[in-house]
BABA-584728 format. One record per residue: residue in three letters; chain; y, z, x of N, C-alpha, C in turn. Coordinates in steps of 0.05 Angstrom, whole numbers, plus 5000, padded with zeros to 4 digits. Atoms other than C-alpha are relative to their C-alpha. Layout:
<torkes>
TORKE   resn   chain    npy    npz    npx   capy   capz   capx    cpy    cpz    cpx
TORKE    ala       A      Y      Z      X      Y      Z      X      Y      Z      X
...
</torkes>
This chain:
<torkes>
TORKE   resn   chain    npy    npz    npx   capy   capz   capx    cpy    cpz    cpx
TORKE    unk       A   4977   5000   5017   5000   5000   5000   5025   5000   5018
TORKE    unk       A   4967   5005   4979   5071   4976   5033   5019   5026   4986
TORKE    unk       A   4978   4974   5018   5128   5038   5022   5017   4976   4972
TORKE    unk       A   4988   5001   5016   5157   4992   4967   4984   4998   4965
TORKE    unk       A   5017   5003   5020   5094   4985   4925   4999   5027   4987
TORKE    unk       A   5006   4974   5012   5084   5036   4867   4969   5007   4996
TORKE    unk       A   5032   4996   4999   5017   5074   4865   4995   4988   4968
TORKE    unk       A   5009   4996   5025   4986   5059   4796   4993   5024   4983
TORKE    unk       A   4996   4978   5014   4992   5106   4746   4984   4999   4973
TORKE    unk       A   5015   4995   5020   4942   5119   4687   5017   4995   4984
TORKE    unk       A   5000   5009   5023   4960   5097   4622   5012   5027   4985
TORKE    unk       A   4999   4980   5018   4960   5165   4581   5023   5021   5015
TORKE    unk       A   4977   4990   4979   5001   5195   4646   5028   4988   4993
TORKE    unk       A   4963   5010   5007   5061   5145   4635   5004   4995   4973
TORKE    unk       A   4988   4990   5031   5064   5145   4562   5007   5033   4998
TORKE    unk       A   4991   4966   5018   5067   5223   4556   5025   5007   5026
TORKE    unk       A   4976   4983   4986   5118   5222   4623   5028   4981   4986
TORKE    unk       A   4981   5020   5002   5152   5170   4589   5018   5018   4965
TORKE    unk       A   4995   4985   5028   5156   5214   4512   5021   5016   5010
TORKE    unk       A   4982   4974   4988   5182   5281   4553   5022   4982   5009
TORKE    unk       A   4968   5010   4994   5243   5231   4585   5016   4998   4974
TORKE    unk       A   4978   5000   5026   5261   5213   4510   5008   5029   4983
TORKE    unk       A   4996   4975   5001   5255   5288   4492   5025   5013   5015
TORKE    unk       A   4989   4985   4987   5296   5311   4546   5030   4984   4986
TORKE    unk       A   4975   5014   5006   5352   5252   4528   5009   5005   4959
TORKE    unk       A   4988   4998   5028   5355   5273   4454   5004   5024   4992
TORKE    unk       A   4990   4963   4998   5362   5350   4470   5024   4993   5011
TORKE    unk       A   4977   4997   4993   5417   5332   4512   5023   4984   4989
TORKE    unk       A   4974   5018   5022   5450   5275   4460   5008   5030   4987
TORKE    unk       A   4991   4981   5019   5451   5346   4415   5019   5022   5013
TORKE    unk       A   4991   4972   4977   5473   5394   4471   5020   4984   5002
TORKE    unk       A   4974   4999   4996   5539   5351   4490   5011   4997   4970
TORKE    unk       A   4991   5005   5032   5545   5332   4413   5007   5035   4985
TORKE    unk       A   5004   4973   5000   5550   5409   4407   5038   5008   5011
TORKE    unk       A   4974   4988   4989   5613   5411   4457   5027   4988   4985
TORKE    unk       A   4975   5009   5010   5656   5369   4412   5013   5028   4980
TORKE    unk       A   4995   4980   5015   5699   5421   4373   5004   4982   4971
TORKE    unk       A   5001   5005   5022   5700   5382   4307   4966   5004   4991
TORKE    unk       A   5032   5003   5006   5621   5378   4310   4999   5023   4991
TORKE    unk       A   5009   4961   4994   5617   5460   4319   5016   4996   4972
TORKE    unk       A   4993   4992   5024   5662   5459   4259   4993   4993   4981
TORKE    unk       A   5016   5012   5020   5631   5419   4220   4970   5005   4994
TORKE    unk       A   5022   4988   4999   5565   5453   4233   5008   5026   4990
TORKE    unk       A   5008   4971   5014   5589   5520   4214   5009   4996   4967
TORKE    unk       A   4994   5009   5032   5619   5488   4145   4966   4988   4993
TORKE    unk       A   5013   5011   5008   5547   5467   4139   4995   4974   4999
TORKE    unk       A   4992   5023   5006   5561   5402   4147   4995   4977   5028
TORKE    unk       A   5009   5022   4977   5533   5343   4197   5008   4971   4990
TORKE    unk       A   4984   5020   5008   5573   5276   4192   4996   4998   4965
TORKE    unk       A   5000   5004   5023   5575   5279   4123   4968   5019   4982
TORKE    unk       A   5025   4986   5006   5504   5314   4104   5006   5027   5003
TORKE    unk       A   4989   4979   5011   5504   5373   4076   4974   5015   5023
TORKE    unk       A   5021   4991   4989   5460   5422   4127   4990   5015   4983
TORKE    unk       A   5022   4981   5018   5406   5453   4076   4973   5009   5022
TORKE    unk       A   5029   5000   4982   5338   5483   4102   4987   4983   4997
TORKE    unk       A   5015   5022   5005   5304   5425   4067   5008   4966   5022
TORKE    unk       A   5000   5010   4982   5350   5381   4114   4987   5004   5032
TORKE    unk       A   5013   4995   4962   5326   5421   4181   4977   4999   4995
TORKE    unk       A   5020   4995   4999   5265   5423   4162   4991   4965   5004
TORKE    unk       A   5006   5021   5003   5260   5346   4150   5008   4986   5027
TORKE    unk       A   4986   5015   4975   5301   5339   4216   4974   5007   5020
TORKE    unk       A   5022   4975   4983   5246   5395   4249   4978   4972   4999
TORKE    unk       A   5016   5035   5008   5196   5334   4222   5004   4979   5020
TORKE    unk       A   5001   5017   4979   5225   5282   4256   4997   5002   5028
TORKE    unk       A   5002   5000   4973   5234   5303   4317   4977   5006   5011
TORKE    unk       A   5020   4986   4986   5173   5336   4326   4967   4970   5002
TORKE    unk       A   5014   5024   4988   5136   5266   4329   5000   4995   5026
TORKE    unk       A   5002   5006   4982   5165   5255   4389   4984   5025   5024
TORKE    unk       A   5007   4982   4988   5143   5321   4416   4966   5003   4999
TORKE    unk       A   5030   4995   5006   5070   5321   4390   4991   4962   5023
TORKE    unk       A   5006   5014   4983   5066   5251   4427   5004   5004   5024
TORKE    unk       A   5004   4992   4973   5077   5280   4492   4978   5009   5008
TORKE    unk       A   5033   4988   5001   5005   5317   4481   4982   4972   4985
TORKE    unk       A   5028   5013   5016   4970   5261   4431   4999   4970   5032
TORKE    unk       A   5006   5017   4980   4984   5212   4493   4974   5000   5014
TORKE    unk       A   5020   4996   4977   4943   5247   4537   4969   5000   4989
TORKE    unk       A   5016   4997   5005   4893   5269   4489   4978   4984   4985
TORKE    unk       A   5014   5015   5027   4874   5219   4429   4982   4981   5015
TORKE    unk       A   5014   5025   4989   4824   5166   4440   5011   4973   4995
TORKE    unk       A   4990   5024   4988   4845   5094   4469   5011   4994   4976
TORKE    unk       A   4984   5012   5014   4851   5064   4400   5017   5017   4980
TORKE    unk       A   4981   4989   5013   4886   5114   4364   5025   5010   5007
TORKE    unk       A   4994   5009   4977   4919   5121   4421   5027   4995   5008
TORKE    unk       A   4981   5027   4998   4947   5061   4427   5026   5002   4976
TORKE    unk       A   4980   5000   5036   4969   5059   4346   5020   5020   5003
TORKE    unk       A   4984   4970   5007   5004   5127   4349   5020   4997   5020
TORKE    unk       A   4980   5010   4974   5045   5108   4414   5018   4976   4979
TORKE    unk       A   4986   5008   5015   5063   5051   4376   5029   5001   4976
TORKE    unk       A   4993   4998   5025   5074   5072   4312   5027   5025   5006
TORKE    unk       A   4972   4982   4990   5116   5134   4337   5015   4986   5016
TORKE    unk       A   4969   5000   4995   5160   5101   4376   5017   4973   4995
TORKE    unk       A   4985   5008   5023   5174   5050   4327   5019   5016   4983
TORKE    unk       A   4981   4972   5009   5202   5117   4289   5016   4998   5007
TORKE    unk       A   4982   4979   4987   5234   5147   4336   5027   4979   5003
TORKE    unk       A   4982   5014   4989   5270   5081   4355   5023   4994   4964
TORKE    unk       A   4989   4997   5019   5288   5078   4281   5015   5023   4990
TORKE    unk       A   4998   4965   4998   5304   5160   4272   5033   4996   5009
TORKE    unk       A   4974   4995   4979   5352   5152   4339   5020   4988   4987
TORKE    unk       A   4977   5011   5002   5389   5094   4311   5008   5002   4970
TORKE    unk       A   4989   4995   5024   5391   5106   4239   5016   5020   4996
TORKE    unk       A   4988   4966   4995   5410   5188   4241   5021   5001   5025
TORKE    unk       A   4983   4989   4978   5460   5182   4303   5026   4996   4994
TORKE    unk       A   4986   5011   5007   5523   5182   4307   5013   4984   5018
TORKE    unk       A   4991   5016   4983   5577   5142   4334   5024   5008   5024
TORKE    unk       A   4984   4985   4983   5608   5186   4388   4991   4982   5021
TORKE    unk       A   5009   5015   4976   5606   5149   4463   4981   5010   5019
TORKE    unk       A   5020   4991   4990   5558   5201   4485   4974   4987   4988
TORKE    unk       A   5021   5002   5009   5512   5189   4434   4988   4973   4994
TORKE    unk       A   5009   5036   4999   5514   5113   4430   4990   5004   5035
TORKE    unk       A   5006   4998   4968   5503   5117   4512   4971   5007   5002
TORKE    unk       A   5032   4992   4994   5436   5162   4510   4990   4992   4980
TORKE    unk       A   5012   5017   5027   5417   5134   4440   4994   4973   5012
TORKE    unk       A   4999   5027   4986   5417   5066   4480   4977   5009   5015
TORKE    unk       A   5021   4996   4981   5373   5105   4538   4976   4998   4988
TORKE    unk       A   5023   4988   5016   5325   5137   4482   4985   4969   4991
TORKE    unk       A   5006   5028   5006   5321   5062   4450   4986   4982   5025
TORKE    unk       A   5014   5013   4973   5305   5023   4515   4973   5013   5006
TORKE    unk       A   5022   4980   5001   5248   5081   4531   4975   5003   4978
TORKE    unk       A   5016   5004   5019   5222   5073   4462   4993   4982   5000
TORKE    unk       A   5011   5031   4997   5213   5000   4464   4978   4999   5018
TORKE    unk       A   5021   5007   4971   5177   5009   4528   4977   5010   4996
TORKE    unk       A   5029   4980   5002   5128   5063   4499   4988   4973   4981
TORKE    unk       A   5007   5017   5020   5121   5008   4440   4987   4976   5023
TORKE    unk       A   5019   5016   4989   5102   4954   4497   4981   5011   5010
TORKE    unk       A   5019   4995   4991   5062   4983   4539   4976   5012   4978
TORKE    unk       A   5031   4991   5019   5015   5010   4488   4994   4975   4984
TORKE    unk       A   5007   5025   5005   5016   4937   4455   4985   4985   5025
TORKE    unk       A   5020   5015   4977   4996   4915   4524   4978   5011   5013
TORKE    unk       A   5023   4986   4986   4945   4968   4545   4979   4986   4980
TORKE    unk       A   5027   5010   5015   4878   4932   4535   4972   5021   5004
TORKE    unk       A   5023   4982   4999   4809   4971   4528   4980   5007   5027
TORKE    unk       A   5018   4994   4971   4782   4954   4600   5016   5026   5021
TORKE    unk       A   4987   4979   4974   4845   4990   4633   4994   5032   4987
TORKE    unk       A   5007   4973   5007   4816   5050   4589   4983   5011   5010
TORKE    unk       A   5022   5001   4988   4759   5049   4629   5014   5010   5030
TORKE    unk       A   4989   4994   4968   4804   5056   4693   5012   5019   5003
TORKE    unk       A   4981   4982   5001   4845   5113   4667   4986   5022   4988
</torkes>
């Protein structure tokens, strides 16, 4: 291997290191979205761009998000073809989630952009993982 070549990396390894990066970038879209002072005020009025904060909202938010979080474990664990689908299928979601539910602050368009690019990629690569490289991983 030349120093510019990358080692190869298992399959179930870079999907679940690839989930925890969009995790980390949609804790921290909420953490600077947090420092605006209209946000904070609008959160203690109950209130998220226009949505009213109920428990039936956090709970439905608690929901979404927690797809992306349970795919950081079903990566590693599920078998090949369900796998595959659930990689998919979640970050089809998520990529829908990020851009439907965000808003339009320059932070959150910026890492909403990262999260999107990241999700696409979990969506290819698990379209392109075939059954033999399951055998290798």
């Amino acid at each position: 291997m030349t120093a510019l070549a990358l080692p190869r990396v298992d399959m179930r390894a870079k999907l679940s290191t690839l989930w925890i990066f969009v995790l980390i970038n949609m804790i921290f879209a909420d953490i600077f979205g947090f420092m605006l002072a209209d946000t904070l005020r609008n959160i203690m009025a109950s209130n998220a761009d226009g949505i009213t904060i109920t428990p039936e909202f956090l709970l439905i938010a608690a929901v979404m998000t927690e797809v992306s979080m349970v795919m950081v474990i079903a990566s590693r664990l599920l078998p090949y073809r369900l796998n595959r689908w659930a990689n998919i299928l979640g970050g089809i979601f998520t990529i829908v989630y990020v851009v439907g539910l965000g808003s339009l602050t320059p932070h959150y368009i910026f890492i909403a952009s990262i999260e999107v690019i990241c999700s696409a990629w979990i969506v290819w690569l698990a379209w392109q993982w075939r059954e033999t490289e399951r055998q290798a991983s």
